[in-house]
VOGU-3710 file (C-alpha; in Angstrom, 3 decimals, decimal comma):
1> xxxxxxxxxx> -112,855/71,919/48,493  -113,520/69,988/45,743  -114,443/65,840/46,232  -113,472/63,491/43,910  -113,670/59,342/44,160  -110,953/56,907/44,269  -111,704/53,580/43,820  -109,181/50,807/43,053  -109,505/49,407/39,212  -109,653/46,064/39,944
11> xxxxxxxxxx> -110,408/44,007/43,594  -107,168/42,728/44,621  -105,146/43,966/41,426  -102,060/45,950/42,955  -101,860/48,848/40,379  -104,127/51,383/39,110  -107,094/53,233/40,330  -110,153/55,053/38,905  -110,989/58,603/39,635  -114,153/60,114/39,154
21> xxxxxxxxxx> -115,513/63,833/39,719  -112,718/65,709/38,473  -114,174/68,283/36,580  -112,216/71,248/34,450  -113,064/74,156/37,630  -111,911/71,044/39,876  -108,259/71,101/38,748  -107,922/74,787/39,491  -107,843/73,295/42,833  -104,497/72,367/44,170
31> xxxxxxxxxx> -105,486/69,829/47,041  -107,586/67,721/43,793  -104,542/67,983/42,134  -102,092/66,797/44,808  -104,569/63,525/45,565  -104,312/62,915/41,831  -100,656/63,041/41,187  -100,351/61,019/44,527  -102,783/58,335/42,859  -100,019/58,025/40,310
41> xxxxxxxxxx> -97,281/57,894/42,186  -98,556/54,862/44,017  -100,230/53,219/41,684  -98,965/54,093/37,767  -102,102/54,141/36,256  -105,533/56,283/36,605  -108,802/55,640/34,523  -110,430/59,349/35,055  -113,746/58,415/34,231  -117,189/60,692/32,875
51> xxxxxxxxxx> -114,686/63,461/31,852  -115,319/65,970/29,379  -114,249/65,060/26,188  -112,480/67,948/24,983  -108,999/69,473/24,051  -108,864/71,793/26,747  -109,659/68,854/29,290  -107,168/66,772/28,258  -104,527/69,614/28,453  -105,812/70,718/31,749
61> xxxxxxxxxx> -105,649/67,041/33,016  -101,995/66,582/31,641  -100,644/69,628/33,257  -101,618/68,201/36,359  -98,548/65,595/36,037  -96,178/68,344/34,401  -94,847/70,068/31,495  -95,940/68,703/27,844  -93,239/67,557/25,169  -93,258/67,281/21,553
71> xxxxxxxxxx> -93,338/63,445/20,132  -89,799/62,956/19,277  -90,748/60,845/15,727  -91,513/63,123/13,256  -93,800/61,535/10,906  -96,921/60,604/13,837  -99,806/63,408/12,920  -99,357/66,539/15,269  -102,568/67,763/16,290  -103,347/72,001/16,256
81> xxxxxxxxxx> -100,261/72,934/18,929  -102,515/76,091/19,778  -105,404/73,863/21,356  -102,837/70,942/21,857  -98,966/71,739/21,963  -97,182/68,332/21,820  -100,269/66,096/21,334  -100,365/63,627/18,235  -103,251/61,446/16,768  -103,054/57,830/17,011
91> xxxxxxxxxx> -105,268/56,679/14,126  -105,445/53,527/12,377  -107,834/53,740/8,996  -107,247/50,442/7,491  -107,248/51,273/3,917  -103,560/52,256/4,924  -102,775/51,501/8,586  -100,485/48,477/9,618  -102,922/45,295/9,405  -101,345/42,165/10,875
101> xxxxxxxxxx> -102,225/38,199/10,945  -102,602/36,397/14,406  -103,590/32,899/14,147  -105,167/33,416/10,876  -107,138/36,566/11,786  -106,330/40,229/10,124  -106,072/43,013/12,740  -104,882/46,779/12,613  -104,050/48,688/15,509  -102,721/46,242/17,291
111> xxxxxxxxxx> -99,623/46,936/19,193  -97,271/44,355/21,085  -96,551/45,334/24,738  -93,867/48,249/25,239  -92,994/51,381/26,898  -92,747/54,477/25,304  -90,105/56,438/23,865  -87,439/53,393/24,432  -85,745/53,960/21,463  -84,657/57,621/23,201
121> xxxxxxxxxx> -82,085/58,393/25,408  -84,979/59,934/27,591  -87,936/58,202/29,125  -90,771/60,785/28,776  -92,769/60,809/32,457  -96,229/59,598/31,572  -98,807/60,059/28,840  -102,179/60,885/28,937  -105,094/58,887/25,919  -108,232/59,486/25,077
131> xxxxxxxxxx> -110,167/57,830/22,326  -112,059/60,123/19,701  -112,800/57,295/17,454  -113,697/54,355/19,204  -114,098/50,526/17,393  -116,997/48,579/18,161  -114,663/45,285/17,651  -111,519/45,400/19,451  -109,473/48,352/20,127  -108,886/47,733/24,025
141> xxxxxxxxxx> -105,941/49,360/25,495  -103,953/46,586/28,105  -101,547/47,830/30,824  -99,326/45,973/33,194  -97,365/47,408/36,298  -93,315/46,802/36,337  -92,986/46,772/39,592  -95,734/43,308/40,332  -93,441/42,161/36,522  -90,105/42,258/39,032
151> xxxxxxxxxx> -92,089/40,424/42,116  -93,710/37,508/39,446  -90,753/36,908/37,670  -89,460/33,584/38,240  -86,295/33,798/40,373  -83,587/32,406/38,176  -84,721/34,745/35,046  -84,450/37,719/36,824  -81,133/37,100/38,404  -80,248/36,049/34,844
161> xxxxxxxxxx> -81,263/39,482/33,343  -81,413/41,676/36,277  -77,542/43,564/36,006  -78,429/43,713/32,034  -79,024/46,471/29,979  -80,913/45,836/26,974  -80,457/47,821/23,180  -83,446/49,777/21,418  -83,960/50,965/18,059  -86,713/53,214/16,324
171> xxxxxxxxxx> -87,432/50,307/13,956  -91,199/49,641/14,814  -92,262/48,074/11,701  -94,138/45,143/13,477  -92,378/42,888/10,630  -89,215/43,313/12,254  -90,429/42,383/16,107  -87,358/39,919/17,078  -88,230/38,986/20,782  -91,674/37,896/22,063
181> xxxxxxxxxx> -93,009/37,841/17,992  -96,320/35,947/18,584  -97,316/32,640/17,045  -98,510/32,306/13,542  -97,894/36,231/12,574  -97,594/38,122/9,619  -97,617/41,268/8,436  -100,383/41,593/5,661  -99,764/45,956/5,242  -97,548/47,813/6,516
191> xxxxxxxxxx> -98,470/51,831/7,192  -96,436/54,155/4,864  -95,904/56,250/7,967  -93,586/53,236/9,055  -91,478/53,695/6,489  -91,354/57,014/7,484  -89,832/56,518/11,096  -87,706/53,732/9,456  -85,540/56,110/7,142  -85,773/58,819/10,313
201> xxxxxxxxxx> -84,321/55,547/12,459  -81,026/55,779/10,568  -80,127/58,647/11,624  -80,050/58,044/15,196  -78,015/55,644/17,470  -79,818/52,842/19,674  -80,651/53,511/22,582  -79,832/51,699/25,670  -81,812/51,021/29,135  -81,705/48,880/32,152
211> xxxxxxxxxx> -83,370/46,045/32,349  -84,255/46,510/36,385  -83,993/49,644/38,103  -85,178/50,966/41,763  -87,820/53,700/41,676  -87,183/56,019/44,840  -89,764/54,308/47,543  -87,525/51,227/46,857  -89,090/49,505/44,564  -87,605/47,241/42,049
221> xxxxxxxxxx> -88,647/47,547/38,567  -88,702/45,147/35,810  -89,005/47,416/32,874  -88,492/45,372/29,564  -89,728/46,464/26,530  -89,666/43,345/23,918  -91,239/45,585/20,806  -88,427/47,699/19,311  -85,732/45,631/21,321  -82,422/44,539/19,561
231> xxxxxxxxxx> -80,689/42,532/22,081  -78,714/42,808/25,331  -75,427/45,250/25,406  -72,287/43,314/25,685  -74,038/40,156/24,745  -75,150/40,499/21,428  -75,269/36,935/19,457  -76,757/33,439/20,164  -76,651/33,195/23,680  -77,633/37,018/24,415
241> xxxxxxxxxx> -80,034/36,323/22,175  -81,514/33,498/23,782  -81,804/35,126/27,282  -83,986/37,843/26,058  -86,338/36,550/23,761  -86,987/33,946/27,266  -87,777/36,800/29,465  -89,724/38,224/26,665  -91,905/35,458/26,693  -92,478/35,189/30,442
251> xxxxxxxxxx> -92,663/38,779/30,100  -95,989/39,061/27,616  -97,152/35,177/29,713  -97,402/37,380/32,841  -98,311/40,480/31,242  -101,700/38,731/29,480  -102,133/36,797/32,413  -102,668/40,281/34,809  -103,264/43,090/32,494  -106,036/45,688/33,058
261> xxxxxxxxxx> -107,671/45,791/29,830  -109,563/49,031/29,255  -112,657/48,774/26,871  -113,037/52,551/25,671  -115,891/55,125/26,334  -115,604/58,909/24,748  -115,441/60,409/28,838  -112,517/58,298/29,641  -108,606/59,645/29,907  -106,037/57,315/30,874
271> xxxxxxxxxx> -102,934/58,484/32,062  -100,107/55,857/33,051  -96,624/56,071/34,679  -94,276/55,460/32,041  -91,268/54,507/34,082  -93,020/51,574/35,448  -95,679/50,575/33,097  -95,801/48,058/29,945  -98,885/48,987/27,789  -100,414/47,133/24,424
281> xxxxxxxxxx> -103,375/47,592/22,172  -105,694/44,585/21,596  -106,082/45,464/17,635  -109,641/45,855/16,111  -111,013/43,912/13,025  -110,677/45,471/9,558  -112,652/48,248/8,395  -112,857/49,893/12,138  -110,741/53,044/12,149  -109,899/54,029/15,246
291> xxxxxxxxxx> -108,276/56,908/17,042  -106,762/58,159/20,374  -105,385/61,686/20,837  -102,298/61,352/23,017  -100,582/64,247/25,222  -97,249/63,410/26,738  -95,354/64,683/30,084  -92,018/65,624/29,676  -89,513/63,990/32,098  -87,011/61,496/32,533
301> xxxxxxxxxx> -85,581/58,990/34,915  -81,950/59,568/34,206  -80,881/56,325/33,494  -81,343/56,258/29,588  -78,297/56,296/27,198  -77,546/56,569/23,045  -75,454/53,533/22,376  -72,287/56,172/20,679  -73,021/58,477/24,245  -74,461/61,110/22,102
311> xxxxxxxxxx> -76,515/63,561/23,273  -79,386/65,700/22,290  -80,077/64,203/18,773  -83,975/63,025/20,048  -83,541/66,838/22,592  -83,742/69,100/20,138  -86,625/67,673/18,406  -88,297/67,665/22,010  -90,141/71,055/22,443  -92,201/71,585/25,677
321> x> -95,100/73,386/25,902
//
């Protein structure tokens, strides 16, 4: 039998561990395997440290959790589906990428905090990073557990918000962030790619999530994403409004206040539980490029909905490999 180490990420942080020895020939073993996806289970986020740094590992790794799904936007760069099938390229070369102003200084690849896919009726199960092109200057990817979210939320906001459902889009131009938009920000380029997703955006109805839900250990889960937001169902206007850009902001307080902020090394994969997770990206200064190569695990917690109750418009466009 195979060993491999768990260690928790952080001393007293409730979520995530880090695994180490897991090797490609380790995987073919199905008790490694099972203490792995348990890992997850319990604790939504694994650092899988001094890995190799190939394709084939990060395939291997990702099958571990499940099948692998196609990106549903179709202009993110697909990488070679017979090495990769599903995987895209997260890359941000500033002579073109989105480059945004915080507090008077210029970043690119910076991302506000989100979960994936909420603009689809489907919540893909988890997805699996690894950086190819790391930035000396930034770059740090920051993740935050829903479940501690529902237990730090103060009491009255989350009875306020709790029987809510909140409204997504596939608008992620970072110009248009309406809840949690930080401080003193602009938008000083915007990717052409983003223009892209914002024509393919029109074509599809918003998407619609609740704003709590109970995982099956019975857990609550406070799983809010304020990027791509467009308000709460039934309660769009002023006071609607209101309620979510204030949860927003305690949101991102408690978020930046906890998150495990992972500083990047070319052996690490990061795989986190997208039902129950919040992630970011710190940004990087301009002229870093930087790039991550991203697998995802098709799945879905069953409580996602299209806004018209259509079906199968992001489906079809969702191949698994």
């Amino acid at each position: 039998m195979t060993a491999i180490h768990i260690e928790p990420l952080r001393e007293h942080m409730p979520f995530g561990v880090r695994i180490s020895g897991v090797t490609y020939d380790a995987l073919k073993d199905e008790h490694v395997r099972a203490k792995i996806r348990e890992a997850f289970e319990t604790k939504g986020l694994i650092h899988f440290a001094e890995v190799e740094p190939s394709n084939r590992m990060q395939v291997a790794l990702s099958l571990v959790f499940g099948p692998l799904k196609d990106h549903p936007v179709e202009a993110v760069d697909k990488i070679d589906p017979e090495t990769m099938g599903g995987a895209i390229k997260i890359s941000a070369d500033p002579s073109d990428a989105d480059i945004v102003e915080i507090d008077g200084k210029a970043y690119s690849s910076w991302l506000p905090w989100h979960f994936d896919h909420c603009y689809n009726n489907e919540l893909n199960r988890a997805g699996v990073l690894r950086a190819v092109e790391i930035t000396p200057n930034g770059g740090q990817t920051c993740f935050f557990d829903c479940v501690t979210l529902y237990d730090q939320m103060p009491h009255d906001l989350l009875a306020r918000i709790s029987d809510k459902s909140v409204l997504y889009s596939l608008d992620m131009q970072p110009d248009h962030i309406r809840f949690g938009r930080p401080e003193n920000f602009r938008v000083l380029q915007v990717d052409p790619k983003q223009l892209a997703i914002l024509e393919q955006a029109k074509g599809y109805p918003r998407a619609i999530h609740p704003a709590v839900w109970t995982r099956a250990s019975g857990e609550k889960v406070l799983h809010l994403s304020p990027w791509m937001a467009e308000g709460i169902e039934h309660m769009e206007g002023p006071e609607g409004d209101a309620l979510l850009e204030e949860v927003s902001r305690e949101i991102i307080r408690l978020c930046e206040a906890g998150a495990y902020v992972h500083n990047w090394q070319p052996t690490d994969m990061l795989i986190w539980d997208n039902w129950r997770m919040l992630h970011r990206v710190t940004g990087c200064t301009p002229p870093h490029p930087r790039s991550i190569f991203r697998t995802t695990i098709k799945g879905d917690y069953g409580l996602g909905r299209f806004e018209s109750d259509a079906s199968g418009d992001f489906k079809e466009l969702e191949r698994t490999y």
